[in-house]
C-alpha positions in Angstrom: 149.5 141.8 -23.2 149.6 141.5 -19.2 151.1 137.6 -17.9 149.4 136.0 -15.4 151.0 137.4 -12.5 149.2 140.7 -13.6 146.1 139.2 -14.6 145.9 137.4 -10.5 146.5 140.5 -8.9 143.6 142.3 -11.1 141.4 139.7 -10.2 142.0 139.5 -6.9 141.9 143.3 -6.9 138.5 143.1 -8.4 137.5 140.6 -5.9 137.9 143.1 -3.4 135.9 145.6 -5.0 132.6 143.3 -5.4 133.3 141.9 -1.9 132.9 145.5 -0.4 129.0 145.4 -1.9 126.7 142.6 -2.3 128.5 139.9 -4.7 125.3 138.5 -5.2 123.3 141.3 -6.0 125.7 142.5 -8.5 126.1 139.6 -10.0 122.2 138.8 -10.5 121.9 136.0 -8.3 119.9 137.7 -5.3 117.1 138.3 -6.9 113.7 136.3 -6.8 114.7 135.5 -11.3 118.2 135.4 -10.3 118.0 133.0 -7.3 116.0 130.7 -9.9 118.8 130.9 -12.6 121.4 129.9 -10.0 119.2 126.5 -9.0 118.7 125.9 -12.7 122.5 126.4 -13.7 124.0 124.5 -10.4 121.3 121.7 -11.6 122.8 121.5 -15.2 126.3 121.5 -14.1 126.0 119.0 -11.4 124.1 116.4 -14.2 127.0 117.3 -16.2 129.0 116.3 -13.5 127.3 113.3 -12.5 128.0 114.7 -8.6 126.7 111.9 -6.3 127.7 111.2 -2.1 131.3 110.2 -2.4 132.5 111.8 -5.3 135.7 113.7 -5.2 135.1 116.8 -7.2 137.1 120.1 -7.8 135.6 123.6 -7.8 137.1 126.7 -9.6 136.6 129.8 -9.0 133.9 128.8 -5.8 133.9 133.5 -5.2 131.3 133.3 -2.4 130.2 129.7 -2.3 126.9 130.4 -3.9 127.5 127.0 -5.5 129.1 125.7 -4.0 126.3 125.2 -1.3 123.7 123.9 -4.1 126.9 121.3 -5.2 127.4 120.3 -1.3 124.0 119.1 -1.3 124.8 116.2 -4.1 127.2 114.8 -0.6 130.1 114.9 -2.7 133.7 115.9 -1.1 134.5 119.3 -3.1 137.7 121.2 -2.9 136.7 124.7 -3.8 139.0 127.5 -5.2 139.3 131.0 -5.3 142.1 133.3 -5.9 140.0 136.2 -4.2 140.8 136.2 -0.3 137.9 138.6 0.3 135.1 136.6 -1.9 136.3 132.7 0.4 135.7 134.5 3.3 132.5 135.5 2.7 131.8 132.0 1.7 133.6 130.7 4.8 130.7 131.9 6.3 128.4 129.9 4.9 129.5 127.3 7.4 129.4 124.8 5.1 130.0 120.9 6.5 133.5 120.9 7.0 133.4 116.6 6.1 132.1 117.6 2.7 133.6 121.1 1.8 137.6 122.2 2.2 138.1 126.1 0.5 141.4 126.8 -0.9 142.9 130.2 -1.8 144.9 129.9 -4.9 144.7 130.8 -8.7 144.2 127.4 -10.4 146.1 127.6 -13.3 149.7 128.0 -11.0 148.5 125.8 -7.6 149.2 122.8 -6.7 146.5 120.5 -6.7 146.8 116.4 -6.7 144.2 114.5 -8.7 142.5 112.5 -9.8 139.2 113.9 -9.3 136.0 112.5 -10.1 134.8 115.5 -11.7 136.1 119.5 -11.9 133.2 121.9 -12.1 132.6 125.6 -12.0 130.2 128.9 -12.9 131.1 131.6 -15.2 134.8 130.8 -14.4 136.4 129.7 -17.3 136.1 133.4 -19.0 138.4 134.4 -16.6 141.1 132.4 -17.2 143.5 131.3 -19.9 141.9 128.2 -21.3 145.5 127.2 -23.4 146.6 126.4 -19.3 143.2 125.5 -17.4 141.7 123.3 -19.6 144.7 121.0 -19.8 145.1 121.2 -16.1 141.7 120.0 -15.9 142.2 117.0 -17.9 145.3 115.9 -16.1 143.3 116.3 -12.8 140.6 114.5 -13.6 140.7 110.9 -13.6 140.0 108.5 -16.7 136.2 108.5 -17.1 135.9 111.8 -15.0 133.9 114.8 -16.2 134.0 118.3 -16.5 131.2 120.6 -16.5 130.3 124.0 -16.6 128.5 127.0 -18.0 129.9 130.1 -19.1 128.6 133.8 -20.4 127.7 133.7 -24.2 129.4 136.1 -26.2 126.6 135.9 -29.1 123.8 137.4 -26.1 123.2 140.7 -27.0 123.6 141.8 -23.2 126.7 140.2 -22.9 128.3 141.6 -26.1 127.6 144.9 -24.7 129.1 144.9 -21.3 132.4 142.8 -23.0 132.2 146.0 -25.6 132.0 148.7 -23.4 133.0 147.6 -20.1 134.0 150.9 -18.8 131.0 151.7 -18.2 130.0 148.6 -16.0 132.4 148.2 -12.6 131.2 145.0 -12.0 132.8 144.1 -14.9 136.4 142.1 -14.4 139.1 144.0 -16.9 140.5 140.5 -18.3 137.2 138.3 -18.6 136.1 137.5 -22.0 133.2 135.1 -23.2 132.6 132.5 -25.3 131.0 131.0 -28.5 129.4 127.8 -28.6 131.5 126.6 -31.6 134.5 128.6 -29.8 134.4 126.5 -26.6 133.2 123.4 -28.3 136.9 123.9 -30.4 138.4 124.7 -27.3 137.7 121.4 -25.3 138.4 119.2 -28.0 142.0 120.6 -28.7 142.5 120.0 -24.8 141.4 116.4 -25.5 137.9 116.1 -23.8 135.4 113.5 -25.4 131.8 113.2 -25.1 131.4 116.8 -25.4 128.5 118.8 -25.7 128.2 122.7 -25.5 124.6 124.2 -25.1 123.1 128.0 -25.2 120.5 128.2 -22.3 119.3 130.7 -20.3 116.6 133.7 -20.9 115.5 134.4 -17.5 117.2 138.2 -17.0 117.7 138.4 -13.3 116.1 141.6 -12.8 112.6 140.4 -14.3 109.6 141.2 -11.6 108.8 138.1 -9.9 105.1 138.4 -11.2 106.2 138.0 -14.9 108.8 134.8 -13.9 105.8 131.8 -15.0 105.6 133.7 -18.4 109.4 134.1 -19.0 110.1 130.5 -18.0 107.6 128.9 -20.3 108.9 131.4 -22.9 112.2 130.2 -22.2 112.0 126.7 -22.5 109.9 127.3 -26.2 113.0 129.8 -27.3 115.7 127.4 -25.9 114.6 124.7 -29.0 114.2 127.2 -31.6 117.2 126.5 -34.2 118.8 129.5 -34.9 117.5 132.2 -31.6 118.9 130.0 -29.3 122.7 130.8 -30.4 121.8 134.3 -28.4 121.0 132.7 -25.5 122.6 134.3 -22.4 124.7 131.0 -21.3 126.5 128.3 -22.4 126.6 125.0 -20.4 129.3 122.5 -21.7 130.4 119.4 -20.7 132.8 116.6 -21.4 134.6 113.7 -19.9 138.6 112.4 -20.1 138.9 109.5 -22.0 139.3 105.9 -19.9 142.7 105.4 -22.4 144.0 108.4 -22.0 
């Protein structure tokens, strides 16, 4: 079983790799579906958030700053992330407001970072880490009343299961990410001591669907996202959950 001193250096090796293409193209965020999935997932974790001007908010794993531009726009003050020196530079040059953005290279789970924050946010960046360390970290950073909120790759979604399965055959694939169920991460938060928690599957726009089929898939999606039992398989999970006021 590698430590975390192995598991940073992969990552950061792996951030190298997807720098040297186009991370959001790989990724499924460059395309006309996949540029809509990224508004519609930053939406969902920023009202999980409640981001508003003047909130101080933390950002893990901020890669290329592909949210971290849809977060700046809620005029909070976000400290973003990234243990991946090659992904923060491509999102140094996004030229984000400098009053309103600070990027920080360093693995979470070992850096120092001083709290309390009004809320600690991310995308598809809890897979990648050991939750038994980050998600208490979180708590302690955030302050009494602040939220968390994220979303995370499904491990139910068929496509998902796949790639986690056989991931030799996909590059783009990180060697040490993993995936979650919604009763698995709704297990995980509470044992870190999060209340008001919610964990919900969303998500069945596939990034590479033509643009002329999008209307269709989107009202499809929002029929399939209330259906009991299909919407376990749902490619996302966004969950959510704030630190008590007595803790």
């Amino acid at each position: 079983m590698k430590d975390n001193f192995e598991i940073h250096n992969s990552e950061i090796k792996h951030g190298r790799f997807i720098s040297q293409g186009d991370p959001e193209l790989i990724w499924g965020w460059g395309t006309p579906a996949g540029r809509l999935r990224a508004d519609r997932r930053a939406g969902l974790i920023m009202e999980g958030a409640q981001l508003a001007p003047g909130r101080r908010v933390l950002e893990i794993g901020c890669g290329t700053g592909l949210f971290t531009e849809r977060f700046a726009a809620a005029d909070a003050r976000i400290l973003a992330v990234d243990l991946s020196p090659d992904l923060l530079a491509l999102a140094e040059r996004r030229n984000l407001p400098s009053d309103r953005v600070t990027f920080l290279n360093a693995p979470f789970e070992n850096c120092e970072i001083h709290g309390p924050f009004d809320a600690v946010i991310g995308s598809s960046i809890l897979h990648h880490l050991d939750c038994s360390l980050a998600l208490p970290k979180i708590f302690r950073l955030l302050k009494p009343g602040g939220r968390m909120s994220f979303c995370e790759p499904n491990f139910l979604n068929p496509q998902i299961w796949v790639t986690l399965t056989f991931r030799q055959f996909f590059p783009w694939m990180s060697p040490d990410e993993s995936a979650f169920t919604q009763a698995g991460l709704k297990r995980l938060l509470a044992e870190a001591g999060f209340t008001e928690t919610s964990v919900e599957p969303f998500d069945w726009l596939h990034p590479r669907v033509p643009e002329y089929f999008i209307p269709l898939v989107k009202r499809l999606e929002g029929t399939i996202e209330r259906l009991p039992v299909v919407r376990r398989f749902a490619g996302s999970l966004w969950c959510a959950g704030s630190r008590p006021y007595d803790s």
